[in-house]
NULOTI-590861 format. One record per atom (N, C-alpha, C): residue number from 1; atom name; x, y, z. Coordinates in steps of 0.1 Angstrom, whole numbers. Atoms other than C-alpha are relative to their C-alpha. Layout:
- NUM; CA; X; Y; Z
...
//
This chain:
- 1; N; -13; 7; 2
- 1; CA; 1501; 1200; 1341
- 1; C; 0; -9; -12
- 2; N; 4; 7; 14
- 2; CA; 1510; 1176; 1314
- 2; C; -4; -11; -3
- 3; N; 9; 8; -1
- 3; CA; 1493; 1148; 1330
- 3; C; -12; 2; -3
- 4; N; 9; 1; 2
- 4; CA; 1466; 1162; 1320
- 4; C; -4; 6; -16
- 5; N; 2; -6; 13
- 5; CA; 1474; 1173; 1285
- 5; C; -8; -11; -15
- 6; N; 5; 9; 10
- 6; CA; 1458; 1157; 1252
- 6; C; 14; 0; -7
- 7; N; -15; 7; 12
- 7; CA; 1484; 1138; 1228
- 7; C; -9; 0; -14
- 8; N; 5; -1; 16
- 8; CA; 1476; 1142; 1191
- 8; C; -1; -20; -5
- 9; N; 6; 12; 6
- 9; CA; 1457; 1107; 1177
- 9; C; 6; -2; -14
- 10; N; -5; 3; 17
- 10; CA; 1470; 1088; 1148
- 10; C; -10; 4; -10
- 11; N; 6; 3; 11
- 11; CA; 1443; 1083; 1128
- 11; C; -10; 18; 0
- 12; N; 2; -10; -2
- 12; CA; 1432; 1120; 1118
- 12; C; -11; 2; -6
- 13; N; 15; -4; 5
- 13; CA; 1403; 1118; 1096
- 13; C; -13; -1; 10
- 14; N; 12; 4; -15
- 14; CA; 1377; 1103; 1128
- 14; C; 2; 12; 5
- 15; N; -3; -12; -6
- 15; CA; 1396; 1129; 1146
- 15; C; -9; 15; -2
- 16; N; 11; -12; 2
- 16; CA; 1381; 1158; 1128
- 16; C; -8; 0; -1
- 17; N; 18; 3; -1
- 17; CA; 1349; 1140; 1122
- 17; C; -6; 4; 19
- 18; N; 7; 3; -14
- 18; CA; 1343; 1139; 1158
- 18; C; 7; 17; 6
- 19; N; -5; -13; -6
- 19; CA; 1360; 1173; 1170
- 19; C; -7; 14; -8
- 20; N; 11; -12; 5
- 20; CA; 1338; 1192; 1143
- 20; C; -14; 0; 6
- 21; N; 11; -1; -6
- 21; CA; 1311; 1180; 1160
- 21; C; -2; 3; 18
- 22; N; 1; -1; -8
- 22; CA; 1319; 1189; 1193
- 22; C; 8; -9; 11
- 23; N; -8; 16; -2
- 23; CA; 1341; 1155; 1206
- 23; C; 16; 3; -1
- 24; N; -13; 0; 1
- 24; CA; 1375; 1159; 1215
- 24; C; 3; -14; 6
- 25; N; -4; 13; -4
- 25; CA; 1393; 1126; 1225
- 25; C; 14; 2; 7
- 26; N; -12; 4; -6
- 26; CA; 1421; 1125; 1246
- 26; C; 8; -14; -1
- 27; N; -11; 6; 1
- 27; CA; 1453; 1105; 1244
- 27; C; 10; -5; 8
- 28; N; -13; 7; -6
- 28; CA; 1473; 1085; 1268
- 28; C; 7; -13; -6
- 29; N; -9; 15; 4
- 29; CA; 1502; 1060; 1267
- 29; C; -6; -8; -8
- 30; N; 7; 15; 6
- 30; CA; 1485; 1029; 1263
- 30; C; -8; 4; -10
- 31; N; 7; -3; 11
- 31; CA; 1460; 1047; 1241
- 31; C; 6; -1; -15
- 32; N; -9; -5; 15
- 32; CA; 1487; 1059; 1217
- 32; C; 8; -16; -5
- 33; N; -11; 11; -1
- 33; CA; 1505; 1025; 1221
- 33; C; -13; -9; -8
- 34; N; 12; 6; 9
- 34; CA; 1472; 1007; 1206
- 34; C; -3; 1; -9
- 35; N; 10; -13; 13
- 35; CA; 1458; 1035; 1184
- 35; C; 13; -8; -12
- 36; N; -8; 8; 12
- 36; CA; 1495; 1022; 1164
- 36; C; -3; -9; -3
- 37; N; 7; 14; 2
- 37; CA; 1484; 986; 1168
- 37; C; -8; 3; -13
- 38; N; 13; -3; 12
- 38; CA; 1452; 996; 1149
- 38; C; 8; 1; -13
- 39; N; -5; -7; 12
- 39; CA; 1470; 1018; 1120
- 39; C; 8; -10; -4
- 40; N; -9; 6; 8
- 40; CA; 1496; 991; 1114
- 40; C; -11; -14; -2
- 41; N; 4; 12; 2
- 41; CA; 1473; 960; 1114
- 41; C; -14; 2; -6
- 42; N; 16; -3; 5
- 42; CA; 1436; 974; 1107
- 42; C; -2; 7; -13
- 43; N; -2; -13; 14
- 43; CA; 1446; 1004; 1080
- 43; C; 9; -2; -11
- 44; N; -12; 5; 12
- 44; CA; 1476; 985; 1065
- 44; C; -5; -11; -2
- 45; N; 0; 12; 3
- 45; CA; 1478; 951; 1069
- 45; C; -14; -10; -1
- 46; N; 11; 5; 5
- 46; CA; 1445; 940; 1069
- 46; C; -10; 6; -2
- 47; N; 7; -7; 5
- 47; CA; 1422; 966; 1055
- 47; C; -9; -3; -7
- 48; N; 10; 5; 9
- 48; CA; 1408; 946; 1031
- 48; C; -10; -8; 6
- 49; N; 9; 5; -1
- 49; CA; 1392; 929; 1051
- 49; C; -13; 6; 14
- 50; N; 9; -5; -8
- 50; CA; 1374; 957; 1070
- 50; C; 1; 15; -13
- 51; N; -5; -7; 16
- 51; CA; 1371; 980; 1038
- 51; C; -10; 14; 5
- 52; N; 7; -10; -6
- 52; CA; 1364; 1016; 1045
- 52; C; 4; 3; 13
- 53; N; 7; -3; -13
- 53; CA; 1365; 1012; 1081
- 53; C; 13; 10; 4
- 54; N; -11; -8; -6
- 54; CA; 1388; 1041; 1101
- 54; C; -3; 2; 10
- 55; N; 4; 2; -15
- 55; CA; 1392; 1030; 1137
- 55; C; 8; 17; 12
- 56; N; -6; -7; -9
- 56; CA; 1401; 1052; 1165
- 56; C; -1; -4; 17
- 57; N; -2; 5; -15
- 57; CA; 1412; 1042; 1200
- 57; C; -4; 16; 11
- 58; N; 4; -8; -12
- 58; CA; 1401; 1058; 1235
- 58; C; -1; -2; 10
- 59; N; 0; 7; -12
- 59; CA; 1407; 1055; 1269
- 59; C; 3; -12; 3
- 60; N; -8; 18; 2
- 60; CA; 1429; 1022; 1264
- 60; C; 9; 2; 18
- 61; N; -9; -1; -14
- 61; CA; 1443; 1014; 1300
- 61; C; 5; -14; 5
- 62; N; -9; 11; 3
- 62; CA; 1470; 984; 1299
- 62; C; 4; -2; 12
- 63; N; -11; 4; -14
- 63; CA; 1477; 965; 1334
- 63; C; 12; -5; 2
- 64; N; -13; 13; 2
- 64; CA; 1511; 950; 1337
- 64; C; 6; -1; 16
- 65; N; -5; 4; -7
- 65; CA; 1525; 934; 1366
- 65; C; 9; -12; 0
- 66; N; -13; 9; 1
- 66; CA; 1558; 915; 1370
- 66; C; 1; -6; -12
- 67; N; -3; 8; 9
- 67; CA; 1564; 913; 1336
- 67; C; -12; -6; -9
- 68; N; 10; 10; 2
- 68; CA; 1527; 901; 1327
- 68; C; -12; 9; -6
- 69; N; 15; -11; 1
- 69; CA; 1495; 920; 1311
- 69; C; -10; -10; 8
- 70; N; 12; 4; -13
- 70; CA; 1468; 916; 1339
- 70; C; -11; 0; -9
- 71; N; 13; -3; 5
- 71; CA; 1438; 934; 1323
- 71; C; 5; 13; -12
- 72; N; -2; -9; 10
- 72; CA; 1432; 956; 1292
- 72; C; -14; 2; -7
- 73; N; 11; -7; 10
- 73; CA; 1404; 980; 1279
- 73; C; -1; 10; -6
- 74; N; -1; -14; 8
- 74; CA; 1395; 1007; 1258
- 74; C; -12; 0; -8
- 75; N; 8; 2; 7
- 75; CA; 1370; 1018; 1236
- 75; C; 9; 6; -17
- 76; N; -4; 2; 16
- 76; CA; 1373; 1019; 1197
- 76; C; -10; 6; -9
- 77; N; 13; -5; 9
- 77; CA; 1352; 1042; 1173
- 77; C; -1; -2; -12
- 78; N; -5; -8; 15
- 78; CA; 1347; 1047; 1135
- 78; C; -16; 3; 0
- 79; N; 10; -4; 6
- 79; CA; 1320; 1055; 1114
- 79; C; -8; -14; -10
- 80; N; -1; 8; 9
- 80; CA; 1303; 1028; 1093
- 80; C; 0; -1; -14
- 81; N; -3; -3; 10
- 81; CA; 1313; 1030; 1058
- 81; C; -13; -12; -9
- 82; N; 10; 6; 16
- 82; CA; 1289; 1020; 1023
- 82; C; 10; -9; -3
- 83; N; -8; 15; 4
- 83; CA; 1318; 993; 1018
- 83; C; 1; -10; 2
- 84; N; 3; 10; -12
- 84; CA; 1310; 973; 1048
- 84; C; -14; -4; 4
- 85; N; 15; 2; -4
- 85; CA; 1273; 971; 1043
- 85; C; -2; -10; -11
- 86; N; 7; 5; 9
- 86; CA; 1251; 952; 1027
- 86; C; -10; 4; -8
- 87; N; 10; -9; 12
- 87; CA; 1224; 958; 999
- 87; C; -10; 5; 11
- 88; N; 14; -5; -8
- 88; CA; 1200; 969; 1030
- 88; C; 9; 12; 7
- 89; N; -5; -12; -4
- 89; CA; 1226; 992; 1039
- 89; C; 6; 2; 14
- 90; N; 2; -1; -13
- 90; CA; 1230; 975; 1073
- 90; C; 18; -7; 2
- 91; N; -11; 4; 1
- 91; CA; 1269; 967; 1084
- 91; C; 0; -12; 1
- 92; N; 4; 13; 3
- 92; CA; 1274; 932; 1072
- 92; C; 10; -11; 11
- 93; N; -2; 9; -19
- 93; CA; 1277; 902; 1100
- 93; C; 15; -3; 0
- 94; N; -14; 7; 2
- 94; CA; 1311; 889; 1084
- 94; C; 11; 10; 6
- 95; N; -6; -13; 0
- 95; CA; 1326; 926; 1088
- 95; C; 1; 1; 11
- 96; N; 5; 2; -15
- 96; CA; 1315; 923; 1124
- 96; C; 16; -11; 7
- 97; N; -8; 8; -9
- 97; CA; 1335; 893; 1130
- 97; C; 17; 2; -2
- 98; N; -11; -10; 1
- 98; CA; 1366; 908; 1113
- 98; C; 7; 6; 11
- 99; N; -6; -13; -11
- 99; CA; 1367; 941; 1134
- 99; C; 0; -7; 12
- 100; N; -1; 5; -15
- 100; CA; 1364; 919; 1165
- 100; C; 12; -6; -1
- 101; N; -11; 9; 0
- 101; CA; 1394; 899; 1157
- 101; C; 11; 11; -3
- 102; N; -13; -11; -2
- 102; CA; 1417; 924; 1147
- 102; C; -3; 13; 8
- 103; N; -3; -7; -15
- 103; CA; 1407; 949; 1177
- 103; C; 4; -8; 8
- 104; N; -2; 12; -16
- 104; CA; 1406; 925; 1202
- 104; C; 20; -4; -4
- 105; N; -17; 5; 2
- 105; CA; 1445; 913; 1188
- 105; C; 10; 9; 0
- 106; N; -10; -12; -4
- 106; CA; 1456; 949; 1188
- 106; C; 0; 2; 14
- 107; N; -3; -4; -15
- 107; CA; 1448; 955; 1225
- 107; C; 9; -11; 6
- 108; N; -12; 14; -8
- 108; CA; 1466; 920; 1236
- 108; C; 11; 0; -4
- 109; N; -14; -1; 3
- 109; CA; 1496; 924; 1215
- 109; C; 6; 11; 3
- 110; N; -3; -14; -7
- 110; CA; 1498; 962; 1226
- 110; C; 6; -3; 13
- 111; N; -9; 3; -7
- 111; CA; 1499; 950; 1258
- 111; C; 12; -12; 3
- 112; N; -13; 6; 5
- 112; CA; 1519; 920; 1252
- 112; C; 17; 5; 1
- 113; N; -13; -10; 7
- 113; CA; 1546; 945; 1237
- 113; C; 2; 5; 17
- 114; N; -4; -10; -10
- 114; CA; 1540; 967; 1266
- 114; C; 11; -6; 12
- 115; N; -2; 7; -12
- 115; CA; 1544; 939; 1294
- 115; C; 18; -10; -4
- 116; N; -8; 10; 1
- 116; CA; 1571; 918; 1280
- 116; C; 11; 5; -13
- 117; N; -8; 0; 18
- 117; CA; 1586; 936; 1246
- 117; C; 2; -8; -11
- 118; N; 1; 4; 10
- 118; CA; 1579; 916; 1225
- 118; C; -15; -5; -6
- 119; N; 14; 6; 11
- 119; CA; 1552; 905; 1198
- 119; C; 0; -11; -9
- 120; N; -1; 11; 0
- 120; CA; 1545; 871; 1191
- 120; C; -11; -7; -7
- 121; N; 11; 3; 8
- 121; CA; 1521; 857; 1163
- 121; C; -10; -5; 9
- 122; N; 9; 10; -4
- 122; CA; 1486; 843; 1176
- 122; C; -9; -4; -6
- 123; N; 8; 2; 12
- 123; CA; 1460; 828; 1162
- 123; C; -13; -8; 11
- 124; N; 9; 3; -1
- 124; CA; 1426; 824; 1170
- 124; C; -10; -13; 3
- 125; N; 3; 14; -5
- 125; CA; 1406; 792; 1189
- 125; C; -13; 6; 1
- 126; N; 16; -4; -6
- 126; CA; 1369; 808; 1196
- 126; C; -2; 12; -7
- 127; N; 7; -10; 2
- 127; CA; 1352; 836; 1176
- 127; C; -13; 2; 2
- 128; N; 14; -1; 2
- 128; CA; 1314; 845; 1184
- 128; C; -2; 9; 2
- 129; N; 13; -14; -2
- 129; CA; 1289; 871; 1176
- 129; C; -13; -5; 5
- 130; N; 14; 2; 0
- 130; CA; 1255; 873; 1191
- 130; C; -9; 16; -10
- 131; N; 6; -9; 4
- 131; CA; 1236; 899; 1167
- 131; C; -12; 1; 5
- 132; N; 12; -5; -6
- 132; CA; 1213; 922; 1187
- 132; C; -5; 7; -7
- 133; N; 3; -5; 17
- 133; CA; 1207; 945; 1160
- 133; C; 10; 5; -5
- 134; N; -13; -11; 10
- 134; CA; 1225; 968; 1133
- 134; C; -1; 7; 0
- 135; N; -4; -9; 2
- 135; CA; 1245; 991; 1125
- 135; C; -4; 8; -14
- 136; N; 2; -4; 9
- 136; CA; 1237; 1012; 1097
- 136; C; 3; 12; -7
- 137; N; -10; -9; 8
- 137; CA; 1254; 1031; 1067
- 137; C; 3; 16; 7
- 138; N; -5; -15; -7
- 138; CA; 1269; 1066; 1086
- 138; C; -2; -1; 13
- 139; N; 3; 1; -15
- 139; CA; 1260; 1051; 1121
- 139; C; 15; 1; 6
- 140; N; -9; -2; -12
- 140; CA; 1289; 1061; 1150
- 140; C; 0; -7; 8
- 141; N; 4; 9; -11
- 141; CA; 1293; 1031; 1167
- 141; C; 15; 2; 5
- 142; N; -10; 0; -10
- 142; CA; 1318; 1027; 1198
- 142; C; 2; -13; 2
- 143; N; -6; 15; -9
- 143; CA; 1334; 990; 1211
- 143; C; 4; 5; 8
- 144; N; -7; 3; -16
- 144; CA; 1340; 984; 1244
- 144; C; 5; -9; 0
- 145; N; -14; 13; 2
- 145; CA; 1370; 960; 1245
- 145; C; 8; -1; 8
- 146; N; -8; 6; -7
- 146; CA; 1387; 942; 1269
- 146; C; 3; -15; -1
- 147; N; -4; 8; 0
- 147; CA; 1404; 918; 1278
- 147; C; -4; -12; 18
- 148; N; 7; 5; -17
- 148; CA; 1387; 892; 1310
- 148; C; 13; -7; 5
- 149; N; -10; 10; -6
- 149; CA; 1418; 864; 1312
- 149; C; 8; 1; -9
- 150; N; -16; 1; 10
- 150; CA; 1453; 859; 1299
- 150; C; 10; -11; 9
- 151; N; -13; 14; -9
- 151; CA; 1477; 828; 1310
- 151; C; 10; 3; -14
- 152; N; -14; -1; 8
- 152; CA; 1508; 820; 1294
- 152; C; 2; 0; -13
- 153; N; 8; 4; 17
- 153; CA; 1487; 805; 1261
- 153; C; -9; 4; -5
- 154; N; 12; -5; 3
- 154; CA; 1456; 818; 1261
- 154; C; -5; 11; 4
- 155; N; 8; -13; -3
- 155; CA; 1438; 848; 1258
- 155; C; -15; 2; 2
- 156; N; 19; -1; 3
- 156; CA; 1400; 856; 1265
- 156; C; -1; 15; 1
- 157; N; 1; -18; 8
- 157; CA; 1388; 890; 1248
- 157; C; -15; 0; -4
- 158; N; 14; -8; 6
- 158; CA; 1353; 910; 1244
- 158; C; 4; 9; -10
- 159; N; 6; -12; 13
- 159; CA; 1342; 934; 1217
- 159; C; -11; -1; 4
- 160; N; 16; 1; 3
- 160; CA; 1310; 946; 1225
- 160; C; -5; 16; -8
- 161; N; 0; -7; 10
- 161; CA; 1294; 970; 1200
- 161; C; -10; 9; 5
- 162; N; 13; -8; -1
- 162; CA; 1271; 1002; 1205
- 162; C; 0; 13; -9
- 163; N; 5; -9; 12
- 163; CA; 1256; 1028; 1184
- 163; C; 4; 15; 7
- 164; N; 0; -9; -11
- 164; CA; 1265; 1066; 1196
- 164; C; -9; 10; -5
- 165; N; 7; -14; 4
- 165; CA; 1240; 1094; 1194
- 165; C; 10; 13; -2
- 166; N; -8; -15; 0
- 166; CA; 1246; 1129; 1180
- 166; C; 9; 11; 12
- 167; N; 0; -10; -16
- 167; CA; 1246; 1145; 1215
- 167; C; 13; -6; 11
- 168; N; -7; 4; -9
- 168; CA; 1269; 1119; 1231
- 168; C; 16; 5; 3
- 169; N; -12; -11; -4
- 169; CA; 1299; 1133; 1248
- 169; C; 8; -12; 6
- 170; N; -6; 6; -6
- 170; CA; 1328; 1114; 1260
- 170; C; 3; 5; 15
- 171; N; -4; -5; -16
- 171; CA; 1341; 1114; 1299
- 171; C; 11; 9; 0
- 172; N; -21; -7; 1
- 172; CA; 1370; 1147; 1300
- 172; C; 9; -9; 7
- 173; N; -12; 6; -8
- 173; CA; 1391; 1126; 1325
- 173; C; -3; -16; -11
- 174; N; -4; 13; 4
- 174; CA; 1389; 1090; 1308
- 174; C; -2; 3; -14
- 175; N; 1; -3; 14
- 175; CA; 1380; 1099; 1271
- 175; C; -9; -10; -5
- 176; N; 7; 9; 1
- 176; CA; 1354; 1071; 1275
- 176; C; -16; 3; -6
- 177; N; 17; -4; 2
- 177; CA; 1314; 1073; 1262
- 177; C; -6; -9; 7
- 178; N; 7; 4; -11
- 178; CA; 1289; 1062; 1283
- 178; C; -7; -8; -11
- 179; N; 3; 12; 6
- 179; CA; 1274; 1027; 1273
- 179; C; -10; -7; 8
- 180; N; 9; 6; -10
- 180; CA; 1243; 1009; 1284
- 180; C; -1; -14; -5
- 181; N; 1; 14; 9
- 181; CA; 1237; 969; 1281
- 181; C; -9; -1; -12
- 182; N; 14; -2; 5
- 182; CA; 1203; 978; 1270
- 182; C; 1; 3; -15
- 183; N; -2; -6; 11
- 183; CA; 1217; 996; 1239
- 183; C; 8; -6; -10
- 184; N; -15; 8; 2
- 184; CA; 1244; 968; 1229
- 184; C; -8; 1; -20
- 185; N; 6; 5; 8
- 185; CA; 1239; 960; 1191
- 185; C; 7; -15; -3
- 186; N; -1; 11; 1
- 186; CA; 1262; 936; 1191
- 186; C; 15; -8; 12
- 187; N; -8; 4; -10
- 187; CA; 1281; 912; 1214
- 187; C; 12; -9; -3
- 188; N; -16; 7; 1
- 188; CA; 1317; 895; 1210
- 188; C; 4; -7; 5
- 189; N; -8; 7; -11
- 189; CA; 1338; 873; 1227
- 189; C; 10; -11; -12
- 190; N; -15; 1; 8
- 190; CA; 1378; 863; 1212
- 190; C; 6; -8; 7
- 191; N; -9; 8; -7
- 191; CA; 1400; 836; 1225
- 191; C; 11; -6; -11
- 192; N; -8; 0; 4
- 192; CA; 1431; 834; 1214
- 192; C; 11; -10; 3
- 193; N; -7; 6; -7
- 193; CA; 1461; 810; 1215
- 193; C; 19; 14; -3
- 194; N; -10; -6; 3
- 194; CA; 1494; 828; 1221
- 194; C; 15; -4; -3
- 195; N; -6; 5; 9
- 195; CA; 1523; 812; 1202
- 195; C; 17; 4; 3
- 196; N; -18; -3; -7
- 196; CA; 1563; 813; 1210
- 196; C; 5; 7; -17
- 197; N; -5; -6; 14
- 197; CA; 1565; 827; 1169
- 197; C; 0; 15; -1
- 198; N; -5; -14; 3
- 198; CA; 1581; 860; 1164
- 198; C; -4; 5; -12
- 199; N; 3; -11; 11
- 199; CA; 1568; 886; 1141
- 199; C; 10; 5; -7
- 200; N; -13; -7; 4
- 200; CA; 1597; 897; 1120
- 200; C; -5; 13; -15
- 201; N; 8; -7; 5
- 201; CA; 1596; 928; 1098
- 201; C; -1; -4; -16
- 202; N; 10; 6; 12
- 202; CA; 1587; 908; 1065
- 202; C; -13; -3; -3
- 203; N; 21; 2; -1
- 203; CA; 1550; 903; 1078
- 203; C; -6; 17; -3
- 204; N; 7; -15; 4
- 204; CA; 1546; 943; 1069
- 204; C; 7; 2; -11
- 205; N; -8; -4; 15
- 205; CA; 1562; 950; 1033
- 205; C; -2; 12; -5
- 206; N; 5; -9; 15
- 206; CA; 1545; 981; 1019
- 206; C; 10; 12; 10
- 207; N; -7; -9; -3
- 207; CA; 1566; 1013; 1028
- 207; C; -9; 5; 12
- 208; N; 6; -7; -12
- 208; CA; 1536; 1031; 1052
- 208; C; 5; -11; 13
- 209; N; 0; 12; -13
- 209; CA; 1535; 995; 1073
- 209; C; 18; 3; 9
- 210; N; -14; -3; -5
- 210; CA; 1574; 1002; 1079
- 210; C; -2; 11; 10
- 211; N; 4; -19; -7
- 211; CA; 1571; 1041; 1091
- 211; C; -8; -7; 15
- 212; N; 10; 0; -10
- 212; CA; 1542; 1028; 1117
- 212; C; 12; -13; 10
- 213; N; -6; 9; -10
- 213; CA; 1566; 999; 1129
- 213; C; 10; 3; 3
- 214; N; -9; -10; -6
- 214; CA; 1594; 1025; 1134
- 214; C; -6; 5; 9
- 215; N; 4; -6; -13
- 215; CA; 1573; 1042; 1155
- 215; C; -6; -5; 8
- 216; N; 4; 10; -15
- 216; CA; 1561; 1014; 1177
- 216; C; 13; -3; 4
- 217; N; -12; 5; -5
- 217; CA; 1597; 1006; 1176
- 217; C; 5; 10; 14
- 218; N; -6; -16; -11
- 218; CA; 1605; 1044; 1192
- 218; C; -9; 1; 15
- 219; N; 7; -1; -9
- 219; CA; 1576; 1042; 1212
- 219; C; 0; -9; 12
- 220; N; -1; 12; -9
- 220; CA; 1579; 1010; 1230
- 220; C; 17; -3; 5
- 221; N; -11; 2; 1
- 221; CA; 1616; 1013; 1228
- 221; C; 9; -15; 0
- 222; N; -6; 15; 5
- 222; CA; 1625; 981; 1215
- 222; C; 6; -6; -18
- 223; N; -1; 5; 13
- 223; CA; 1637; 967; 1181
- 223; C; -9; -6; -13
- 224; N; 13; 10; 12
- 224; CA; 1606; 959; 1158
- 224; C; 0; 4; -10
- 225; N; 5; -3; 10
- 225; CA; 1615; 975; 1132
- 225; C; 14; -13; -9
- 226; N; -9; 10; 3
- 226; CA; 1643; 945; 1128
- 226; C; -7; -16; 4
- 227; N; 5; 13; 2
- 227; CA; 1628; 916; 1141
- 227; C; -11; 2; 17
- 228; N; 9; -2; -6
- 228; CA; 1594; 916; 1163
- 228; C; -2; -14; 10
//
């Protein structure tokens, strides 16, 4: 049936990387409702400061009750790019703290959007990495990303980071990869303050950023491509 069909992924270069190798990824709602997040905030708007990187969402599953996001996880792949390393070739620690701040703020404003329709600037009270080890130039790492707590103001948010082997296969029913603590390289943790300030569509200027916030508009069926 068509609950069980795959939805075509934004970001299509990962896509074929990982589907030539045997890796198909499936696609739900909240997935696709993220995966935008990503492309408008990670690939447009702030690119520069994850240079190279081309993320891909998976198995994102968004709680909402009465109006409210409960819980939120997903994992998140790319590849590590020669842009984001350092002269030893190993992904560099700053780059680290980046991609945790803008995943971690796509899955909360994803569901945010989801739970309440609207999207609402936030800004950042707690970032930490613990580095277990690295990543390294053409490594296939995966985040595991959720979200633990959420009140009216604050957010509390993981990124935790692992490496994936050649052989590794995602789950067919969740589109998830199997992750051990043991294997972590590196560990995260995001807290957020969440702010009564509206996004409006001035905060994205370049023509692509537009297109992607039409289609969160259509998707979420709300008005963001007028005032967020």
């Amino acid at each position: 049936g068509d609950s069980g069909r795959c939805l075509p992924l934004v970001n299509s270069d990962l896509s074929s990387t990982l589907e030539a190798g045997g890796v198909t990824l499936c696609a739900s709602m909240d997935t696709k409702g993220v995966q935008l997040f990503v492309d408008l905030v990670a690939h447009e708007g702030h690119r520069h400061h994850v240079p190279g990187c081309q993320f891909k969402v998976t198995g994102a599953e968004l709680t909402v009750e009465k109006g409210r996001l409960q819980t939120a996880t997903c994992q998140v792949v790319f590849e590590v790019p020669a842009e984001a390393c350092n002269q030893a070739g190993m992904l560099f620690g700053g780059i680290v703290s980046s991609i945790t701040d803008i995943i971690t703020s796509c899955v909360i404003h994803a569901g945010e959007l989801k739970a309440k329709k609207r999207w609402n600037l936030s800004f950042s009270t707690f970032l930490g990495v613990e580095y277990v080890r690295g990543a390294a130039i053409g490594d296939t790492v995966v985040m595991q990303v959720g979200v633990d707590k959420i009140s009216k103001t604050l957010c509390f948010s993981y990124a935790d980071f692992y490496r994936l082997d050649d052989d590794e296969q995602p789950d067919a029913k969740t589109g998830l990869f199997p992750v051990s603590p043991s294997d972590v390289l590196y560990r995260t943790r995001h807290q957020k303050h969440l702010s009564k300030m509206k996004i409006t569509k001035t905060s994205f200027a370049t023509e692509s950023s537009q297109k992607i916030l039409e289609q969160l508009s259509k998707f979420y069926g709300v008005g963001l491509h007028s005032k967020l």
